[in-house]
TILUMTOR-479699 format. One line per 4 residues: number of its first residue (from 1); their letters; for each residue x, y, z of C-alpha. Coordinates in nm, 2 decimals, padded with zeros to 4 digits. Last residue first. Layout:
// residues N
NUM) A) X/Y/Z ~ ...
END
This chain:
// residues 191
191) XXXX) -01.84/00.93/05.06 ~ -01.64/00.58/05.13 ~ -01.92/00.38/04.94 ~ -01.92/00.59/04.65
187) XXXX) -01.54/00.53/04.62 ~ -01.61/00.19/04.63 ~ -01.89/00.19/04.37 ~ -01.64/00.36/04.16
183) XXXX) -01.35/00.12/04.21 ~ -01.65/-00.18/04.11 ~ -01.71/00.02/03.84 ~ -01.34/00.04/03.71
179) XXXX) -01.25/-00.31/03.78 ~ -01.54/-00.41/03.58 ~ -01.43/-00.17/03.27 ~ -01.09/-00.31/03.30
175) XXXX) -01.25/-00.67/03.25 ~ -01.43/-00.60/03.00 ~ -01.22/-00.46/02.79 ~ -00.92/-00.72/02.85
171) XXXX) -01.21/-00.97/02.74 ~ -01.32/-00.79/02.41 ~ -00.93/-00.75/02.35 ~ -00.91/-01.12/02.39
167) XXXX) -01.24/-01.21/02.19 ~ -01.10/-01.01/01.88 ~ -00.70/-01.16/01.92 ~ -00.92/-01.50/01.96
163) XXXX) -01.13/-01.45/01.70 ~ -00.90/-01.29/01.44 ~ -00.68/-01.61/01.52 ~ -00.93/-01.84/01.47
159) XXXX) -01.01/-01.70/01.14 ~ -00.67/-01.70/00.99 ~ -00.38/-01.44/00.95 ~ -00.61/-01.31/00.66
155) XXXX) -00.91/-01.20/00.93 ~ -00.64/-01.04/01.16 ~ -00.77/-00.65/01.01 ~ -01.15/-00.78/01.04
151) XXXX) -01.10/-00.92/01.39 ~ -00.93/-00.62/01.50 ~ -01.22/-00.41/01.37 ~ -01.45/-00.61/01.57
147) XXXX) -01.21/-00.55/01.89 ~ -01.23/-00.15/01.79 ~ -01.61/-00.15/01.85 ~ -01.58/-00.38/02.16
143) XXXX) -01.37/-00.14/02.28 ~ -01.60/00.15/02.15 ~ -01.91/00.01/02.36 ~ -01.67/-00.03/02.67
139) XXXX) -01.58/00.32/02.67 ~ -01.94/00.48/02.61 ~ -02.04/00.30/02.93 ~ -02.03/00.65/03.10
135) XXXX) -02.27/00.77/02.88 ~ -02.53/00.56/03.00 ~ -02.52/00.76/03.33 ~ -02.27/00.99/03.52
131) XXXX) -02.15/00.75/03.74 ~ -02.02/00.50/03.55 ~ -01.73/00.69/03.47 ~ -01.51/00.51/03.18
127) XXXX) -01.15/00.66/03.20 ~ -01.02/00.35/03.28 ~ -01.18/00.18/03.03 ~ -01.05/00.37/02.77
123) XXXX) -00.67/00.27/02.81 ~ -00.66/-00.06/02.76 ~ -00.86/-00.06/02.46 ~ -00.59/00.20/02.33
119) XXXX) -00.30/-00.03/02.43 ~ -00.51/-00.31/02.24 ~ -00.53/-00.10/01.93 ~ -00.15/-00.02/01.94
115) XXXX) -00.08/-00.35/01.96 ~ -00.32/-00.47/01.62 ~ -00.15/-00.16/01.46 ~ 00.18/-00.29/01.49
111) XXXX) 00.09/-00.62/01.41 ~ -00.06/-00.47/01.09 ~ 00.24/-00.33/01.04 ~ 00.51/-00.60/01.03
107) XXXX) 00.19/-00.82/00.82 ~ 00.24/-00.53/00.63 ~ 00.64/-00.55/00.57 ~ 00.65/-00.91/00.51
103) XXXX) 00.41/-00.86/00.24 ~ 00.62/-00.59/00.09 ~ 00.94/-00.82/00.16 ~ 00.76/-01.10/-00.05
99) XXXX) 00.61/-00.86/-00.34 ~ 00.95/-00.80/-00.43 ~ 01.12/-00.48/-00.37 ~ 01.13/-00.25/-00.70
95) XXXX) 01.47/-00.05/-00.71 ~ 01.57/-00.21/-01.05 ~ 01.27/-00.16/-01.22 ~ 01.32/00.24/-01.21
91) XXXX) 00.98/00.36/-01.18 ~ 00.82/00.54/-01.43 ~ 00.47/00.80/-01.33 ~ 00.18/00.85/-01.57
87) XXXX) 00.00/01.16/-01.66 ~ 00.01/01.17/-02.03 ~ 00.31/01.40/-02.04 ~ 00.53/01.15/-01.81
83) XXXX) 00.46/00.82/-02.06 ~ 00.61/01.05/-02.33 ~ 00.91/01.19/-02.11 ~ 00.98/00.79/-02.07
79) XXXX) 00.93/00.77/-02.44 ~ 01.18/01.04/-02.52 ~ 01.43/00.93/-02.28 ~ 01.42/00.53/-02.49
75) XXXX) 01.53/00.74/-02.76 ~ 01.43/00.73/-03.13 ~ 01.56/00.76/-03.49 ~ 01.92/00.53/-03.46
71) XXXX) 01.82/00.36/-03.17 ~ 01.51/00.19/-03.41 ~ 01.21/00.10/-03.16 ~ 01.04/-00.21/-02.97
67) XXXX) 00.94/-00.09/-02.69 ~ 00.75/-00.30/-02.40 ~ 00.53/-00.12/-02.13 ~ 00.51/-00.23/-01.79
63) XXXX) 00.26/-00.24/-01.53 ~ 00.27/-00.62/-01.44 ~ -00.10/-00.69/-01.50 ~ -00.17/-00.36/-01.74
59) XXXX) 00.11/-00.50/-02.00 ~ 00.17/-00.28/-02.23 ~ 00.30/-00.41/-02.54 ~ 00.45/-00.12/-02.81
55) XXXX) 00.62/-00.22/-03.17 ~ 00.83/-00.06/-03.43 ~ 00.89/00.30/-03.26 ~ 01.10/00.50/-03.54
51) XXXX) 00.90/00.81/-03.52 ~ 00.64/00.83/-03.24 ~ 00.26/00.70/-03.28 ~ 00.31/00.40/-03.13
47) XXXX) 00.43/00.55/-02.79 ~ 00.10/00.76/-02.77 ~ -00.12/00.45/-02.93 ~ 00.01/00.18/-02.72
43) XXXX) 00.00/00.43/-02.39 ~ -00.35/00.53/-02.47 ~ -00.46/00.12/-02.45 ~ -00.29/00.02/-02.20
39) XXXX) -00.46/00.31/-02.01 ~ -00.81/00.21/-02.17 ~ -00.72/-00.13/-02.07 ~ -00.79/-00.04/-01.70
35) XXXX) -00.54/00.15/-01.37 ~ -00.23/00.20/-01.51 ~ -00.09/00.49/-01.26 ~ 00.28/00.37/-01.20
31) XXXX) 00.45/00.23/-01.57 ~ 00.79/00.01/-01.48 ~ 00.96/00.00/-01.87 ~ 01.13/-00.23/-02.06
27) XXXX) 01.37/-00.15/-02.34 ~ 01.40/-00.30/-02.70 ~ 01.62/-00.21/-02.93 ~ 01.63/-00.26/-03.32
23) XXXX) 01.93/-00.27/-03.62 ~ 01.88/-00.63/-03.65 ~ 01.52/-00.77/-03.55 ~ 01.51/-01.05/-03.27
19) XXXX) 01.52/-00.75/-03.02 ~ 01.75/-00.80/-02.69 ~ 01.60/-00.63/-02.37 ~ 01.72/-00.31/-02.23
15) XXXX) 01.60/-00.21/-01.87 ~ 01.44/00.08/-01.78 ~ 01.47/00.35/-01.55 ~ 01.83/00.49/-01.71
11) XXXX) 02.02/00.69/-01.49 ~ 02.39/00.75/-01.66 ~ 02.21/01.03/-01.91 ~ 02.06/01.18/-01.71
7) XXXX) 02.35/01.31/-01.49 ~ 02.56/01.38/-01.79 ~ 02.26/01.58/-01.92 ~ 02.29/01.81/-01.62
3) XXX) 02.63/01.83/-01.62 ~ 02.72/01.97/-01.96 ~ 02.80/01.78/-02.26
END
């Protein structure tokens, strides 16, 4: 056995399941790409169609495919390489985070984004110039621009908190923007 297949061989991105049928395995496998039941569909037929496969469930919900097969004419590496030649992609179930922690982690970055949004809206006001027309109220139009978007990013943290991060940015805005005319019209002033 060289190294190569010793390598494969001890990663296995499935997991084996007991069969109620003697002599039969079962493994479960973590399918990326499933998209409609024409996948599930393909999938059943391509793993169906290899010698000494018994039984194939896909499962387009949780997107996994279940095996049912004889060890002693097939290998759960064959279907994998199967699944790969039809355009699909395995993930090894083991290393899949629960949806919990992947919640966790975008509610992480949409507060991130929600604070880099309202450093932005900080920062275009300032450069707003009032003095060189309509133009120069560009600014404020895209804060209040980027406060709507806000609101639509908060909008599953609650409505009332989508308007008041919205309304507070909106505000901030606003209120930069006055400072900045009113500096301008001093500045006039002094020429």
């Amino acid at each position: 056995m060289n190294i190569a297949s010793a390598a494969t061989s001890t990663f296995a991105p499935w997991t084996d399941e007991p069969s109620a049928r003697p002599n039969r395995r079962k493994i479960r496998a973590r399918i990326g790409g499933l998209h409609c039941s024409l996948c599930t569909g393909t999938i059943e037929k391509a793993l169906g169609r290899m010698p000494g496969v018994d039984k194939v469930a896909v499962s387009l919900t949780h997107e996994q495919a279940l095996v049912e097969y004889d060890p002693a004419v097939a290998r759960p590496e064959q279907f994998l390489q199967t699944l790969r030649d039809i355009g699909y992609t395995i993930s090894d179930p083991r290393k899949l985070r629960p949806f919990e922690e992947e919640e966790r982690d975008l509610v992480r970055e949409a507060r991130r984004f929600v604070l880099a949004v309202v450093l932005s809206g900080a920062a275009i006001p300032i450069i707003a110039d009032p003095a060189v027309g309509w133009i120069g109220f560009l600014p404020a139009l895209v804060c209040l621009s980027l406060g709507a978007f806000v609101s639509l990013v908060l909008r599953s943290t609650g409505f009332w908190i989508a308007t008041a991060s919205a309304t507070g940015l909106a505000v901030m805005s606003s209120a930069l923007l006055y400072l900045n005319l009113e500096h301008s019209r001093h500045d006039i002033r002094r020429s």
